[in-house]
C-alpha positions in Angstrom: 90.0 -29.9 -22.3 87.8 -31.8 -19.5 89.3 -34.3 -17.3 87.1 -37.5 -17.9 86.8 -40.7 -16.0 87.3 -44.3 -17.4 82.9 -44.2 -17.4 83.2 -41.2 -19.2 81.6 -38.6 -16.4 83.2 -35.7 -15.5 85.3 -35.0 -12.6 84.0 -31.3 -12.7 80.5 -32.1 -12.2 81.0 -34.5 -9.0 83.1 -31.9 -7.3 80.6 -29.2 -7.9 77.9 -31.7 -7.1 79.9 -32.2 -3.9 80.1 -28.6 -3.0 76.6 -28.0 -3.6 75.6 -31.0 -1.1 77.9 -29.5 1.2 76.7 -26.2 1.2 72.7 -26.9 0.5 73.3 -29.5 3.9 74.9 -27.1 6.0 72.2 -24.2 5.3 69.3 -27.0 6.3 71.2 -27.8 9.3 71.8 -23.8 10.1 67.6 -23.5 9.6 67.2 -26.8 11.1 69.0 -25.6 14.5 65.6 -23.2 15.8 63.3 -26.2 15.2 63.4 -28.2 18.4 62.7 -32.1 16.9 65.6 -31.2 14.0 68.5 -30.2 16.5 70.2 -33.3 15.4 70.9 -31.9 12.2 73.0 -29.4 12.8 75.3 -31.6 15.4 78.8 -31.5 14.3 82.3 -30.8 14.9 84.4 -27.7 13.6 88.4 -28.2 13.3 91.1 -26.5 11.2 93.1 -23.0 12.0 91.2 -21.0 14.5 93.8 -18.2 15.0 94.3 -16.5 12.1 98.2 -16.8 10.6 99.3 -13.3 9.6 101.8 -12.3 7.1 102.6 -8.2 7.8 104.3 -7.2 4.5 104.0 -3.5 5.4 101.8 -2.5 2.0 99.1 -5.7 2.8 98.1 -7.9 5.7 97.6 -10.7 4.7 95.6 -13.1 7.5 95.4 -16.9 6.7 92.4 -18.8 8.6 90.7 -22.2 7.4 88.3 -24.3 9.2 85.8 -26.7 8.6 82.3 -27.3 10.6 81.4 -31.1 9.2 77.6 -31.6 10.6 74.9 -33.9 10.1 73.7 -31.9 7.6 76.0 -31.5 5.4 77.1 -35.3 5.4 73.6 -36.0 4.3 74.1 -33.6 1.6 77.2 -35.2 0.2 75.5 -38.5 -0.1 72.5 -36.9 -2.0 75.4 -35.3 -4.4 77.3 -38.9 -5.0 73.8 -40.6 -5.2 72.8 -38.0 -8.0 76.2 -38.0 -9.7 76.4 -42.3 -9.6 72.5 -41.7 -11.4 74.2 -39.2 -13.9 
C-alpha cells in the first residue's frame, strides 16, 4: 500500500529524492572544500548530540550520537530534489 498525495505523487519518492539531494550536496561540498574559489560551498553549521549517550546493559553497549552538518551544499541539493520532484 503507498501513501499518496491529493496530486497523486508519492510521498516515498520525495523523501528519497530529498535524501539523495542531501547526500549528492554534501559530497560536492566535501570535494568542493580543496578547490579554493568553491570554499563557500561547503560553509555550514553542525548541531545535534556531540557526546555520545551510552546505555551499558552489561551483554551490549549501546552508544547513542546524532548530529547534523547543514551546508551550502547540501541546501542546494534539496532544492534540486523538490524542483525534480514538483517536475515529476
Amino acid at each position: 500500500m503507498a501513501y499518496n498525495t491529493r496530486n497523486g505523487k508519492n510521498g516515498w519518492t520525495l523523501f528519497l529524492l530529498l535524501l539523495a539531494g542531501i547526500v549528492i550536496g554534501g559530497l560536492i561540498g566535501e570535494l568542493a572544500s580543496g578547490v579554493p574559489f568553491l570554499t563557500w560551498l561547503n560553509l555550514g553549521y553542525t548541531f545535534g548530540l556531540e557526546d555520545a549517550i551510552s546505555l551499558d546493559l552489561k551483554i551490549i553497549t549501546l552508544l547513542f550520537k546524532i548530529t547534523f552538518d547543514i551546508t551550502v551544499a547540501s541546501i542546494v541539493g534539496i532544492a534540486i530534489a523538490i524542483f525534480t520532484y514538483s517536475r515529476l
